[in-house]
Structures are given as structure tokens and as C-alpha cells.
N, CA, C and O of each residue as an XYZ file, in Angstrom:
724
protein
N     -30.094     61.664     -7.325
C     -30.580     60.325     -7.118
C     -29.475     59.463     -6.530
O     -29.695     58.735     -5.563
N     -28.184     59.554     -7.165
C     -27.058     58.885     -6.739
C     -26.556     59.297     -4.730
O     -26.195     58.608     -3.776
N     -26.850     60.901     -4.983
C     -26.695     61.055     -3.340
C     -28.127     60.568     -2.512
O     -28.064     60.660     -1.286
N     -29.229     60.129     -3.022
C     -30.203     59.612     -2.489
C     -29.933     58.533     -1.831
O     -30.114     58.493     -0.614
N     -29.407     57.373     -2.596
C     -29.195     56.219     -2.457
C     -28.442     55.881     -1.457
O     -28.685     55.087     -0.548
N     -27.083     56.807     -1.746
C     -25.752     57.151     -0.320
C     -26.467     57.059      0.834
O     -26.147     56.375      1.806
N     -27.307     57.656      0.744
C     -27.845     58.565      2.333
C     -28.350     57.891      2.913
O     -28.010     57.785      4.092
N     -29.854     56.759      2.184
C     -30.212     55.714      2.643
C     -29.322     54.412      2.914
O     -29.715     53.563      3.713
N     -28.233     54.291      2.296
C     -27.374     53.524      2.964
C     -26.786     53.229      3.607
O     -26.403     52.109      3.946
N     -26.508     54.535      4.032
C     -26.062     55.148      5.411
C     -27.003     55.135      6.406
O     -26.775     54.424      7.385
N     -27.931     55.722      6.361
C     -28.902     55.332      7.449
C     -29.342     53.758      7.651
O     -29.465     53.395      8.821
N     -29.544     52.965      6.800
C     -29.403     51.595      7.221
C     -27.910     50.878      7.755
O     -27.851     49.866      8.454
N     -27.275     51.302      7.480
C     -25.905     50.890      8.055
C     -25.736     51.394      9.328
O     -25.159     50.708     10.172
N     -26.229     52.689      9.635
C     -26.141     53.223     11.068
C     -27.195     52.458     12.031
O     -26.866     52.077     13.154
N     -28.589     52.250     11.454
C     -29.317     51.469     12.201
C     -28.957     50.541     12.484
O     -29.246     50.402     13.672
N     -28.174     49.252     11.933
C     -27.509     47.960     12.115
C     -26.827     48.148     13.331
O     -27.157     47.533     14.345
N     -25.738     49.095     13.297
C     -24.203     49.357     14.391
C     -24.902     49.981     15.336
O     -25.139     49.515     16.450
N     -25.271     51.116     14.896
C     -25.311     52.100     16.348
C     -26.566     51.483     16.748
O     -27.220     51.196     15.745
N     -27.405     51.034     18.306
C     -28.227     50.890     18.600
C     -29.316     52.445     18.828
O     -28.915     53.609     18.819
N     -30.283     52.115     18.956
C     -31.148     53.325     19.240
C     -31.181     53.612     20.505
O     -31.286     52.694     21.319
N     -31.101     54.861     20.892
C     -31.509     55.290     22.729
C     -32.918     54.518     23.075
O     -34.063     54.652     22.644
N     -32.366     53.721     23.969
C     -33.241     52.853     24.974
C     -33.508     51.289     24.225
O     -34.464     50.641     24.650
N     -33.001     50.937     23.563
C     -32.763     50.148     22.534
C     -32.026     48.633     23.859
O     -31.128     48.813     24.681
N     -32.520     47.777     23.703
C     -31.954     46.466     24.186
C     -32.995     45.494     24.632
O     -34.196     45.462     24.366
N     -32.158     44.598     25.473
C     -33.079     43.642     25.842
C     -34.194     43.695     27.221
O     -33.779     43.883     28.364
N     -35.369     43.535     26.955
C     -35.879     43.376     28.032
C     -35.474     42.081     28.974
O     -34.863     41.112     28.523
N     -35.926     42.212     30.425
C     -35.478     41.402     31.419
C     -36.758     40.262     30.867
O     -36.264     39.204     30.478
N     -37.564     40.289     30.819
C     -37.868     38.641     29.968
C     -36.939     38.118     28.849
O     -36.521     36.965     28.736
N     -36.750     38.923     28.232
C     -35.475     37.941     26.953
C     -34.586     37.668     27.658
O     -34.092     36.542     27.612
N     -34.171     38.544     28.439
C     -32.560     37.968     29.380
C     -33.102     36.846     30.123
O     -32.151     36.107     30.379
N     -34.162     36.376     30.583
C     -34.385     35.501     31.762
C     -35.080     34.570     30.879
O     -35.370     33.592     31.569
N     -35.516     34.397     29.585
C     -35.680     33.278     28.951
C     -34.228     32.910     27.894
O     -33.994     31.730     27.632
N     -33.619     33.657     27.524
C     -32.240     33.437     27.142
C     -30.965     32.535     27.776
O     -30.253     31.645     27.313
N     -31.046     33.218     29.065
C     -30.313     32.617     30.561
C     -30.589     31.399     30.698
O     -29.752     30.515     30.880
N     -32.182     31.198     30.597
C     -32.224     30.148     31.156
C     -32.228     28.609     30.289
O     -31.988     27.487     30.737
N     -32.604     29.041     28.850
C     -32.604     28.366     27.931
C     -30.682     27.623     27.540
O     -30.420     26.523     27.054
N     -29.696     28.717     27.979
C     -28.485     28.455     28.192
C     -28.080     27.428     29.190
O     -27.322     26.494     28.928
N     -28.525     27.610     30.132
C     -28.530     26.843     31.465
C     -29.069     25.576     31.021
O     -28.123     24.866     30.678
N     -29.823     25.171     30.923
C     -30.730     23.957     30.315
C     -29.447     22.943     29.288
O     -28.819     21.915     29.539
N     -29.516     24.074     27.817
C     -28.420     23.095     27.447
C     -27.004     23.147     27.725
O     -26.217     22.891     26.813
N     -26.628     23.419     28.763
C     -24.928     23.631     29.572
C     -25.643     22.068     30.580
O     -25.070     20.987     30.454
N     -26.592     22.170     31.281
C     -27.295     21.130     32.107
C     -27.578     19.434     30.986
O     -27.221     18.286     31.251
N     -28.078     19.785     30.177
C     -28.124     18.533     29.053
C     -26.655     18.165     28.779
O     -26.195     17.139     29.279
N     -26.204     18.645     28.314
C     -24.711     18.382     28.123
C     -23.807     18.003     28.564
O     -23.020     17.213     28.042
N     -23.717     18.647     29.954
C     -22.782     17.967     31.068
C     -23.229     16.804     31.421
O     -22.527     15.822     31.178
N     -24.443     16.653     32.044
C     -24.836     15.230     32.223
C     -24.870     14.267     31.136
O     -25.001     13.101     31.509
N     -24.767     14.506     29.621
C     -24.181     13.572     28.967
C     -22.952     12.780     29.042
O     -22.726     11.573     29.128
N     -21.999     14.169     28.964
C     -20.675     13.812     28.998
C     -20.045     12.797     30.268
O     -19.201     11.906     30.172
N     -20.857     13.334     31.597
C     -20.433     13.056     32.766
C     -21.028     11.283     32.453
O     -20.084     10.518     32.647
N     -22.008     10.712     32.136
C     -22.975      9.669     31.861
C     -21.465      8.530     30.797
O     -21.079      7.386     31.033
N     -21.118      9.288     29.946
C     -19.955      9.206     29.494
C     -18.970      8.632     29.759
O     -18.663      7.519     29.334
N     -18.343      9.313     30.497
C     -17.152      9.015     31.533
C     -17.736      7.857     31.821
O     -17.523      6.851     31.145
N     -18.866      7.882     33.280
C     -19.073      7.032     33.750
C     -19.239      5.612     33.021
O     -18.730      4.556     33.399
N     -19.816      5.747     32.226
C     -20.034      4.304     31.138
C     -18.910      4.446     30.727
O     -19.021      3.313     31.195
N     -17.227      4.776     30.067
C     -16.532      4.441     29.819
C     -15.313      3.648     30.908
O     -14.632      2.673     30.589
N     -15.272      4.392     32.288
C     -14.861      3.829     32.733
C     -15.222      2.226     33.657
O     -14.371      1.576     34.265
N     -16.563      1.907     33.545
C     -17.312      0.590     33.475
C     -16.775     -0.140     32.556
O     -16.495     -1.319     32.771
N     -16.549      0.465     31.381
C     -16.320     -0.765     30.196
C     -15.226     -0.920     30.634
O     -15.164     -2.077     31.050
N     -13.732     -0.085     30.876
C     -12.590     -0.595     31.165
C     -12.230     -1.591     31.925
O     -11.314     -2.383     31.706
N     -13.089     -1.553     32.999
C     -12.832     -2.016     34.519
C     -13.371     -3.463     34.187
O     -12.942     -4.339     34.938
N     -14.534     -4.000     32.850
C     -14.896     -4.700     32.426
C     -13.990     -5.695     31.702
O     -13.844     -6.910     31.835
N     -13.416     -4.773     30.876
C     -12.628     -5.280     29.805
C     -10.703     -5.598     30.385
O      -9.877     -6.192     29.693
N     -10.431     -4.984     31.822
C      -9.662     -5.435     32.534
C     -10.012     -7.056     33.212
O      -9.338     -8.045     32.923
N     -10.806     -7.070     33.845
C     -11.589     -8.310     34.439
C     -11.272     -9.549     33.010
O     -10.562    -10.554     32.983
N     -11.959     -9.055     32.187
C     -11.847     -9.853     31.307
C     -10.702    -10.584     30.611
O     -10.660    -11.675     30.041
N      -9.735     -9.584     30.851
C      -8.486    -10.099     30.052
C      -7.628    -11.047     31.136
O      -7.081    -12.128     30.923
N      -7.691    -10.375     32.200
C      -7.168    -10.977     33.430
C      -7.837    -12.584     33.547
O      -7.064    -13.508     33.798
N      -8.821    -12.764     33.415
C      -9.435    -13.992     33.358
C      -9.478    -14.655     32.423
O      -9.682    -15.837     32.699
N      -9.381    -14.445     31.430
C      -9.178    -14.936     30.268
C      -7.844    -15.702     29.924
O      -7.699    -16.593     29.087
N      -6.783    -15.077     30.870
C      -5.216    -15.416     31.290
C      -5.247    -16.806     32.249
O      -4.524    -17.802     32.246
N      -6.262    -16.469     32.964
C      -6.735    -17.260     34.172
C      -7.118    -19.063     33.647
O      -6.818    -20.091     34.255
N      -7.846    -18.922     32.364
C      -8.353    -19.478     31.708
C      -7.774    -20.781     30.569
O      -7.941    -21.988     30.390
N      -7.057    -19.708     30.021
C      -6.134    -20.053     29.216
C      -5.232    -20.943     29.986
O      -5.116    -22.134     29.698
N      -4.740    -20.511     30.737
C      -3.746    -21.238     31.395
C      -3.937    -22.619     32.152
O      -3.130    -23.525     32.362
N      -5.490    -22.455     32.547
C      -5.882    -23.991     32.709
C      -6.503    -24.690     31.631
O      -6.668    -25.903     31.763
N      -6.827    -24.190     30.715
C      -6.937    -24.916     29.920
C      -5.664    -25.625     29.227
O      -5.792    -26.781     28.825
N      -4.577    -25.023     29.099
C      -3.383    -25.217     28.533
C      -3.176    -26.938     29.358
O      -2.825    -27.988     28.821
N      -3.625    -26.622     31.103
C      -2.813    -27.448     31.915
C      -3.292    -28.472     31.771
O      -2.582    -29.464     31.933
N      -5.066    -28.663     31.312
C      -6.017    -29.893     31.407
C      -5.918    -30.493     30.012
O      -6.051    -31.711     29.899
N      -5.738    -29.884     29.150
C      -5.455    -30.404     27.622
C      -4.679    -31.239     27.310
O      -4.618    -31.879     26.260
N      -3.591    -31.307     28.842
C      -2.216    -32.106     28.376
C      -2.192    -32.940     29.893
O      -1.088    -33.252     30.340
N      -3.473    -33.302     30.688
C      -3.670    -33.516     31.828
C      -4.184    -35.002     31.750
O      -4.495    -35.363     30.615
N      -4.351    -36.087     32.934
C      -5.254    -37.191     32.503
C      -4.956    -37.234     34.442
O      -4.295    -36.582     35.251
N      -5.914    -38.437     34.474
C      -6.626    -38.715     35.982
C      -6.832    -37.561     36.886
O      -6.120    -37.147     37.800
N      -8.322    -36.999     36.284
C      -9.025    -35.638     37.134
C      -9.879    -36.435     38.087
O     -10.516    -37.487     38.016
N      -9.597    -35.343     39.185
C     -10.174    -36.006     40.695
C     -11.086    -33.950     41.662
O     -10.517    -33.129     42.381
N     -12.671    -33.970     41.084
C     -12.419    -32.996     41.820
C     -13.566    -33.051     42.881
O     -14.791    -33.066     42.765
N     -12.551    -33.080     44.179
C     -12.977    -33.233     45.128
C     -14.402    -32.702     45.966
O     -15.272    -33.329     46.571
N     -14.165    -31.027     45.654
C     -15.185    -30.879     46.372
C     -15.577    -29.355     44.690
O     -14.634    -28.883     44.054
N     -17.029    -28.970     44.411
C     -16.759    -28.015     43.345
C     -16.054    -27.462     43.144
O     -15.833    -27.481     41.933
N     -15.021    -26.461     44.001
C     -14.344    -25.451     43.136
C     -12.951    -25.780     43.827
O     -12.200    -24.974     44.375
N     -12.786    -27.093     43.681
C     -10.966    -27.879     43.370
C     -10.637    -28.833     42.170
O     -11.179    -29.936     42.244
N     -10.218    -28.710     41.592
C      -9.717    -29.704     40.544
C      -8.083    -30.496     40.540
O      -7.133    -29.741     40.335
N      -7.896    -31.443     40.683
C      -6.574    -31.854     41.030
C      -6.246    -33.024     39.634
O      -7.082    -33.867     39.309
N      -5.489    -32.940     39.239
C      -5.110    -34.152     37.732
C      -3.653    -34.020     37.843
O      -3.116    -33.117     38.485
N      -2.734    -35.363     36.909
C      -2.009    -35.274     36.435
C      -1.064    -34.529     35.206
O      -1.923    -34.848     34.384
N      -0.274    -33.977     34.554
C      -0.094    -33.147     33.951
C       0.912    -33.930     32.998
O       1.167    -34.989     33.573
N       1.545    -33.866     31.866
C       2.188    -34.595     31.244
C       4.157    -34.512     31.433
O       5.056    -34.741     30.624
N       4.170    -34.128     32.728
C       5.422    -34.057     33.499
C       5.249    -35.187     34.637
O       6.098    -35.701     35.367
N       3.950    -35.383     34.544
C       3.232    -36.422     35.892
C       3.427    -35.512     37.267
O       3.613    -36.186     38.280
N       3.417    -34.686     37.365
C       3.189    -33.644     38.449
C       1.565    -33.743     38.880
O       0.544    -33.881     38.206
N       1.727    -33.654     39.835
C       0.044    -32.823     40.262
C      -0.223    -31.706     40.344
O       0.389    -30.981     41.129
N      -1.304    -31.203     39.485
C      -1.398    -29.773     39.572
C      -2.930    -29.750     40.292
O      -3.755    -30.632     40.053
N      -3.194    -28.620     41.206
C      -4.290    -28.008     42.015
C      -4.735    -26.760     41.609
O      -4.045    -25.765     41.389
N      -6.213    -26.913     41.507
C      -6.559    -25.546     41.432
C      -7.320    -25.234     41.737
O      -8.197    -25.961     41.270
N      -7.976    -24.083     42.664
C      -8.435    -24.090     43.813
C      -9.126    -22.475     43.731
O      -8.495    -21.524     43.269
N     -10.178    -22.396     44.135
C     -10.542    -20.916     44.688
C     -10.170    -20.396     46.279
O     -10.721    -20.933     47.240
N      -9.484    -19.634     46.396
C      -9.239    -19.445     47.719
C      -9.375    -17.698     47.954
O      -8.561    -16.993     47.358
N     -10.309    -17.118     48.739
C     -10.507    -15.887     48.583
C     -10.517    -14.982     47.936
O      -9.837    -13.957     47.981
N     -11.469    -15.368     47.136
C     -11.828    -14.681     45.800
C     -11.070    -14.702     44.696
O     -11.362    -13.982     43.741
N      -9.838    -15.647     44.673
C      -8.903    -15.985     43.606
C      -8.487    -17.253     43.401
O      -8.217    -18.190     44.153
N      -8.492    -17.080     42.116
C      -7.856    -18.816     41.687
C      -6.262    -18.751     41.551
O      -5.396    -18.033     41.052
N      -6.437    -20.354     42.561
C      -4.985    -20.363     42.554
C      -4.539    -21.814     41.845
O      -5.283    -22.668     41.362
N      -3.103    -21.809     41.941
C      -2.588    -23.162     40.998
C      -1.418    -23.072     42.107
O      -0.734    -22.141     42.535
N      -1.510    -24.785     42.447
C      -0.058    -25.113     42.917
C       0.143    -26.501     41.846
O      -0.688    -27.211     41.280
N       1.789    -26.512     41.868
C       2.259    -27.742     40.607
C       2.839    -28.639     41.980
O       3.163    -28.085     43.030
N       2.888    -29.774     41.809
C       3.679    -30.757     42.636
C       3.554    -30.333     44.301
O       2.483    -30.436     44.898
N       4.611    -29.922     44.850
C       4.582    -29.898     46.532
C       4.860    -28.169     46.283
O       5.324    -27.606     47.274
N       4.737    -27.726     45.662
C       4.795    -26.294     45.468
C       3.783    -25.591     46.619
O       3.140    -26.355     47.338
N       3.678    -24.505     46.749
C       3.183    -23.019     46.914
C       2.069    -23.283     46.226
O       2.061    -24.104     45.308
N       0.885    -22.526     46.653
C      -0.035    -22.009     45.773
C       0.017    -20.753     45.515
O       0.069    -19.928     46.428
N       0.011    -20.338     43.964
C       0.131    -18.955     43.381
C      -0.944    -18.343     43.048
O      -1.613    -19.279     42.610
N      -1.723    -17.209     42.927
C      -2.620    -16.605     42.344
C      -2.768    -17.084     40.827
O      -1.825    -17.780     40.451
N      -3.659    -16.873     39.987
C      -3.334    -16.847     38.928
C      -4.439    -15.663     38.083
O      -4.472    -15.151     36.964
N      -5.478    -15.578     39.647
C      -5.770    -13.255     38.997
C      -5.357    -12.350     40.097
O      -4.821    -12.477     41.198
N      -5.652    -11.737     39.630
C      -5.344    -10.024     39.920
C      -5.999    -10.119     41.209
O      -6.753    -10.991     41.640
N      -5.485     -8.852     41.842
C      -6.160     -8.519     43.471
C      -7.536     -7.312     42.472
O      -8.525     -7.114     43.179
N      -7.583     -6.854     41.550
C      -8.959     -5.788     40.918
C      -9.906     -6.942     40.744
O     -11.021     -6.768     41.237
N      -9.663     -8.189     40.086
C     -10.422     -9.035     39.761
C     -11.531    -10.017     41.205
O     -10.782    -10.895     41.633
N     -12.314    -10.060     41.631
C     -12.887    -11.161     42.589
C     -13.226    -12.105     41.954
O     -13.666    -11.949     40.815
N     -13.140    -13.039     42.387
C     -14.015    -14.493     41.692
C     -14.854    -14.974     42.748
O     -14.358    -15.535     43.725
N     -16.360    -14.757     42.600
C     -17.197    -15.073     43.175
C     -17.475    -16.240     43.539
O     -17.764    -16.707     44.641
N     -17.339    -16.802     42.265
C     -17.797    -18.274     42.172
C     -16.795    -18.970     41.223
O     -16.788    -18.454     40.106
N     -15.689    -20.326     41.428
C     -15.342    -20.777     40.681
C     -16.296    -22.688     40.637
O     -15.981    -23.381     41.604
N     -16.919    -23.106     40.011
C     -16.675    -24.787     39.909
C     -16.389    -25.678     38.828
O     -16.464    -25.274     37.668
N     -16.161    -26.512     39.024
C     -15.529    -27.657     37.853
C     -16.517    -28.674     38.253
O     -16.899    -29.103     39.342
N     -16.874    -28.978     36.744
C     -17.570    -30.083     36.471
C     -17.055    -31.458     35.327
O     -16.678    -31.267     34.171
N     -17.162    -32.806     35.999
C     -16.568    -33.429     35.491
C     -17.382    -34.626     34.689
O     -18.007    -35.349     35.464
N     -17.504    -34.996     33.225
C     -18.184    -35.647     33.101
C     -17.101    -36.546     31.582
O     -16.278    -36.077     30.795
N     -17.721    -38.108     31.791
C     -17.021    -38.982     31.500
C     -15.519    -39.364     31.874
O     -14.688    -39.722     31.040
N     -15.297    -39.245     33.181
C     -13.840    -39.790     33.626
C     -14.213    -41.105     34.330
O     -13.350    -41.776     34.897
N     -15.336    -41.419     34.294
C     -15.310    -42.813     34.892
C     -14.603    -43.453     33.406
O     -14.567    -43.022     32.254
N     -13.944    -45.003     34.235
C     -13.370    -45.516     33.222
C     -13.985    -46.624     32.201
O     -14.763    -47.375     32.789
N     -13.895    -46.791     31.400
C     -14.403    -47.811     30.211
C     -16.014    -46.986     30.346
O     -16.976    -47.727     30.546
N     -16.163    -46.098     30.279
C     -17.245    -45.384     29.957
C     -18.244    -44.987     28.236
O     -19.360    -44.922     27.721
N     -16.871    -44.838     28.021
C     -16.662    -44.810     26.220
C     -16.707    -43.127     25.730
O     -16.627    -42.692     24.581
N     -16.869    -42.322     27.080
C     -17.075    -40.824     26.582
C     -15.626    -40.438     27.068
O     -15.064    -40.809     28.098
N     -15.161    -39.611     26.087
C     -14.234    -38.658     26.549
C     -14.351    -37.614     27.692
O     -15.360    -36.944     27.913
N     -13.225    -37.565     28.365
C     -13.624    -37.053     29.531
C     -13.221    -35.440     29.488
O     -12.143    -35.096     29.005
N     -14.287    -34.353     30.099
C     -14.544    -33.439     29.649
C     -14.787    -32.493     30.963
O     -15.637    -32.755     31.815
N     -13.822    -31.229     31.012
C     -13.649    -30.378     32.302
C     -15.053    -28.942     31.826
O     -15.061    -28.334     30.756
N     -15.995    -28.759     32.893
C     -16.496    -27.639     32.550
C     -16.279    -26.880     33.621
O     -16.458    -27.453     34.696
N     -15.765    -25.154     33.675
C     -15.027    -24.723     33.967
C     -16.326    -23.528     33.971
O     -16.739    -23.148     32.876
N     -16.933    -22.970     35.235
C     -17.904    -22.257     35.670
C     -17.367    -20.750     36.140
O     -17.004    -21.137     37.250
N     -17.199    -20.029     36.147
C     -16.952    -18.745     37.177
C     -18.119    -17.537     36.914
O     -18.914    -17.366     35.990
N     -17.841    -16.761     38.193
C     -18.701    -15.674     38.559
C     -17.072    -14.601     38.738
O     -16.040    -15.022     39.260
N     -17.228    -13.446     38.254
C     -16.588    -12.561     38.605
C     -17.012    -11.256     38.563
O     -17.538    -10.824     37.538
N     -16.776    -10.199     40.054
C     -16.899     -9.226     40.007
C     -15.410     -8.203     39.610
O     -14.326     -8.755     39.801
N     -15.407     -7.139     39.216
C     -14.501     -6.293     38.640
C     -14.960     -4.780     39.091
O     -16.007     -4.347     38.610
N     -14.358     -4.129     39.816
C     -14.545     -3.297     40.700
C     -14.262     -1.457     39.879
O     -13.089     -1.153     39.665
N     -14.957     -0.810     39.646
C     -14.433      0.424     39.531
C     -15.322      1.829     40.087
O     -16.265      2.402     39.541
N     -14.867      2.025     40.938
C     -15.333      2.803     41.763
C     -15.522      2.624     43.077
O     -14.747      2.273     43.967
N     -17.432      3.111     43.078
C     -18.149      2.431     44.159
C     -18.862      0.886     43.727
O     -19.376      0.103     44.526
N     -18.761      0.742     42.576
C     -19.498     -0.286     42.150
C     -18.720     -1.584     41.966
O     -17.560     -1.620     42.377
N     -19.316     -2.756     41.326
C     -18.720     -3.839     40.889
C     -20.153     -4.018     40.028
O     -21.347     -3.847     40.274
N     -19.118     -4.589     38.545
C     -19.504     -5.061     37.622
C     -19.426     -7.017     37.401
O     -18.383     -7.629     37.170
N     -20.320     -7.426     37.500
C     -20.706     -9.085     37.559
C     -20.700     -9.698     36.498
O     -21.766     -9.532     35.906
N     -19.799    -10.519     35.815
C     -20.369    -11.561     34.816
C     -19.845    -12.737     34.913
O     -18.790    -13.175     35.372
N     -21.022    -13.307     34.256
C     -20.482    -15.329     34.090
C     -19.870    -15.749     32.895
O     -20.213    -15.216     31.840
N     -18.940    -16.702     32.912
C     -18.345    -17.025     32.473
C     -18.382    -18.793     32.517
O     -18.432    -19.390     33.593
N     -18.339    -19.713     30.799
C     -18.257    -21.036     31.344
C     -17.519    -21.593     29.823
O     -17.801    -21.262     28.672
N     -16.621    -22.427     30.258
C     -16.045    -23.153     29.126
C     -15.515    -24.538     29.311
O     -14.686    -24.643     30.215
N     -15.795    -25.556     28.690
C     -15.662    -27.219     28.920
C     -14.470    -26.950     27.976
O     -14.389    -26.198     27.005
N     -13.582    -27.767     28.532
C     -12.129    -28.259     27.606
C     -12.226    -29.727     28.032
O     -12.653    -30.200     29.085
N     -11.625    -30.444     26.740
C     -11.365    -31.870     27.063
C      -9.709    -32.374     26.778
O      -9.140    -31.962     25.767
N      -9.139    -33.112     27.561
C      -7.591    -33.532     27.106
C      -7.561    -33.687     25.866
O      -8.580    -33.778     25.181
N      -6.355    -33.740     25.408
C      -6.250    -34.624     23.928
C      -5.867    -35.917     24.001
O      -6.061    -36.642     23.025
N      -5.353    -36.341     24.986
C      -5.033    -38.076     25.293
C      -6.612    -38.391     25.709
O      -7.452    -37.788     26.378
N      -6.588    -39.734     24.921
C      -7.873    -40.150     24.732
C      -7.870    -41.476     26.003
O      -6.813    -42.108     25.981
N      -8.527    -41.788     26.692
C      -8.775    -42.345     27.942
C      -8.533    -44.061     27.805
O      -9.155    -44.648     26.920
N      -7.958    -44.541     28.371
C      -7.072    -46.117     27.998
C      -7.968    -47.156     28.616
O      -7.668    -48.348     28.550
């Protein structure tokens, strides 16, 4: 009984390993196998690739953004401590600064620029960054008005990565802290 048991164990163990003569796959299992492989190698890559692509959008986004945000900051810094705003035509703003300088700021081919006094005008974004659209809006600088006078600060920017450009708006009102005499 004990060599019974052997023997059948052996023969199931040989059936497992050794295949049987003529024993394998037919060419339908191989060609629904294959192709079922193919499919998810095809799902997959185009995830990953979808991936990439949406990650490097967000960068090119989140570059734009910081760059402008610099852009931003910095006029706001200049108008906070600014008094007698004059802007001429939408996207110029010209005021005094608390050095009594004149500062300008200006869109000029797709970038905002700042000149101080008889200066140069400097960039103040990036050549990756475009600015589509900059304007300034000015409300309560007429005088004895009784409103504080208040800069709103409009832009359009595209941010480039690739073949594409990525578009967003942007708007923020700052008001001086010297209160109007």
C-alpha cells in the first residue's frame, strides 16, 4: 500500500513537469494570449505617456506662475509705497514712488517692463513667460473723492511647453498705504 501511494505520486509529479507528446498550446491560445498582452502593454503606455504629458503642462504652468507672481509682487511692493497714479493709456501705469522717482510700467512685447526715474526699461518676466494681455485699472484717484485710491492689475499669460501654450488670467487690486491728502 505504502509502494502504492509512491507510485501514484510519482506519476502525478511526472504529469505536472514532463509535458505529454503533442502536449501545448494551440495557435488560438497563442493568438488570443498575444494579443490580450498587446492590449495591456497598449493601455499602459498610453497612460504613462498621457502622464508625462500632463506632468510636464503642470510644470511649464507652475513656472509661468512663479515668474509672474515675482512680476507681481514687485509691483505691488512699488504701488503700496506709490501716490499720484497717472495711467495713460491701459497697459501703462506711471506714479510716484516714496524716493519721489517715477516709476513706469509698461507691456512691451509680450513682457512687462519697469523703468525707475530716466532709467532703461528692464524686463521684469522671463523670455518662457508671454503676457498677452497686461491692464491697469484705476479707481478713486480723483482728488477729494473720499475713496481710497485703488490699482487693479489684469493679465493674460501664455506659458509655453512644447508645441503648445498654456493660458491663464490673472487679477489683483492693491491700494497704497498713504491715504490721499
Amino acid at each position: 500500500m505504502k509502494n502504492e501511494k509512491g507510485k501514484r505520486g510519482n506519476n502525478i509529479l511526472r504529469s505536472l513537469v514532463l509535458p505529454k507528446k503533442g502536449a501545448g498550446f494551440t495557435m488560438p491560445e497563442m493568438l488570443i494570449s498575444v494579443g490580450l498582452f498587446v492590449i495591456i502593454i497598449t493601455i499602459t503606455s498610453s497612460a504613462f505617456l498621457v502622464g508625462l504629458r500632463t506632468q510636464r503642462q503642470v510644470i511649464a504652468l507652475l513656472n509661468a506662475n512663479d515668474n509672474i507672481s515675482y512680476a507681481l509682487e514687485v509691483m505691488a511692493r512699488d504701488i503700496r509705497t506709490g501716490k499720484s497714479f497717472i495711467s495713460p493709456s491701459p497697459d501703462n501705469l506711471s506714479f510716484t514712488n516714496s524716493k519721489n522717482e517715477v516709476v513706469v510700467y509698461r507691456l512691451n512685447n509680450d513682457t512687462v517692463e519697469r523703468a525707475i526715474g530716466s532709467a532703461d526699461f528692464n524686463p521684469l518676466t522671463s523670455s518662457n513667460v508671454r503676457v498677452l494681455n497686461l491692464s491697469f485699472r484705476l479707481e478713486g484717484q480723483g482728488r477729494y473723492d473720499n475713496e481710497q485710491v485703488r490699482v487693479t492689475i489684469s493679465l493674460k499669460i501664455a506659458s509655453r511647453y512644447g508645441s503648445q501654450e498654456v493660458v491663464t488670467d490673472l487679477e489683483t487690486t492693491i491700494s497704497p498705504r498713504e491715504l490721499e491728502s
